[in-house]
N, C-alpha and C positions, 0 to 999 in steps of 0.2 A: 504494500500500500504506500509505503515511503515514495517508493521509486518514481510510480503513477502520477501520486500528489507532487512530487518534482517536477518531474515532467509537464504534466499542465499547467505552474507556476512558471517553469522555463520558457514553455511552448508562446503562453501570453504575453511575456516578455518580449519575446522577440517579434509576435504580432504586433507589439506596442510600439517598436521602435520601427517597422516599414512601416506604419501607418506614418509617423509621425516627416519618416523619407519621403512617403507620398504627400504630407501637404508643405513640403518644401518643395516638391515639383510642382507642385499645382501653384504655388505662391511664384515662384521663379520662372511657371510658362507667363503668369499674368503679369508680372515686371515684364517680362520681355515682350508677350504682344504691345501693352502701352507705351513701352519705350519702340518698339518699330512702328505706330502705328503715327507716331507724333517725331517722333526724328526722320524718316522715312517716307512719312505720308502712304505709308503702304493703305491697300483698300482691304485691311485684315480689321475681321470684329474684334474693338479693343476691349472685350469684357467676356472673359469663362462664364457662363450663366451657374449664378447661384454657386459660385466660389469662395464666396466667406462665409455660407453654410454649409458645406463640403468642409471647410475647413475647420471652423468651430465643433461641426459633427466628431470630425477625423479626431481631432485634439481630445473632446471630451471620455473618448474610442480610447486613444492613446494612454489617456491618467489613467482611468478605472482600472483598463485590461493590465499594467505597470502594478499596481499598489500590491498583488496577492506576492509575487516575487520581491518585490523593495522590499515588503517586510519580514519575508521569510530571510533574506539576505542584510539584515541591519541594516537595509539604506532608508529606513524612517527616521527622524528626529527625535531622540530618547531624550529625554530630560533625566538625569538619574543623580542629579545635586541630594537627592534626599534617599536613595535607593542605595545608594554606595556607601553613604553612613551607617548602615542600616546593620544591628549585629545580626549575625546569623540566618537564624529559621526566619526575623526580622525582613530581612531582603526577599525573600523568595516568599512572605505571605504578600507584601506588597506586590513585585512582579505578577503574584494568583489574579490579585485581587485588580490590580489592573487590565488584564487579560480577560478578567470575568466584564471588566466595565466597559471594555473597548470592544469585546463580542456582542455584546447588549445591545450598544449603542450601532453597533453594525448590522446587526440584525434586523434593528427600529426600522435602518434606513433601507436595508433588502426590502423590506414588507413594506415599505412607501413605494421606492423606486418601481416595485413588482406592479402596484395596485396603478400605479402612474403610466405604466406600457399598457397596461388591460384597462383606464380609458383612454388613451390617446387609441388602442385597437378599435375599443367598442365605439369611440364617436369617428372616427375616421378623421384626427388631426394630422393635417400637413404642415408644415413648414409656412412661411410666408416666400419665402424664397420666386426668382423666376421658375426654377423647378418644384415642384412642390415633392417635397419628403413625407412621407408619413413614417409622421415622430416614432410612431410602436419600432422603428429598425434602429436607429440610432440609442434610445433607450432601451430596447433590449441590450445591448451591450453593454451600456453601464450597470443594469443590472447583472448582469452575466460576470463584472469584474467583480462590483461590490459582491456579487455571492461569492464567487472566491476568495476575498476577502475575506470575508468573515468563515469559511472552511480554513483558512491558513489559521487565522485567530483561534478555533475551536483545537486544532491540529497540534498549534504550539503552546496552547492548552493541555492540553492530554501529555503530549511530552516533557513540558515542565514537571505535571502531576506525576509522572511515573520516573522521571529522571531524579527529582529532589532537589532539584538548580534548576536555573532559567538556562533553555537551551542557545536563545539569540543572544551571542554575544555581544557585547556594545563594541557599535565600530566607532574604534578609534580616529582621531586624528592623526596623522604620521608630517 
């Protein structure tokens, strides 16, 4: 199951990062049509239809489906000023207890984000865009990250609990 759960942490990872290659293409075809279109006078359409919502889509695509590997890998922002002091068994009820309030609070947002693609589904919301998107594809995906999310959360849960330490180490600064 380790392997599995890696792997579709790794896997989103790297769908996160060509997404985010794809809207530096799409940003840098739309520099370049407007710069040929006005240096040039080329007779080329100076506007990708519905580009900066392809791109905010893309971007929002990009965080969610990122977060379940950032934090299985320490690349979150740990604050542990109070965690580090912390004698013993000390440390690691806090770490519990964070992890119980960060799955919580991540879960709230699955069972929002979920109920928010099942109506933009059920009333047939599109985008304002010249294209019109219907929002349920774009939202399914942030939902899709945040459930991962919150499985990494219950994951490094369960391993703390059986470990007797916090398995995410804090990444250092070097």
């Amino acid at each position: 199951m380790r392997r599995i759960l890696d792997t579709i942490y790794l896997a989103t990872c790297w769908i996160s990062a060509t997404i985010i290659l794809g809207i530096a293409v799409l940003v840098s075809t739309q520099v370049l049509l407007n710069f040929a279109t006005r240096v040039f006078a080329l007779p080329l359409p100076s506007t990708i239809p519905s580009y900066a919502d392809f791109s905010g889509f893309m971007l929002a695509a990009a965080t969610f489906l990122a977060m379940p590997h950032t934090f299985r890998t320490a690349g979150h922002i740990r604050v542990t000023l109070i965690t580090s002091r912390l004698p013993g068994r000390g440390g690691l009820m806090a770490e519990i207890l964070a992890l119980l309030m960060a799955a919580a609070l991540t879960g709230y947002a699955c069972a929002y984000i979920i109920a928010l693609v099942a109506e933009s589904w059920h009333y047939n919301d599109t985008s304002s865009g010249m294209i019109p998107i219907p929002l349920w594809i774009p939202q399914s995906v942030m939902a899709l990250g945040m459930s991962l999310l919150f499985v990494a959360l219950i994951d490094t849960l369960i391993g703390t609990l059986r470990a007797g330490r916090p398995i995410i180490e804090n990444a250092e600064e070097i």
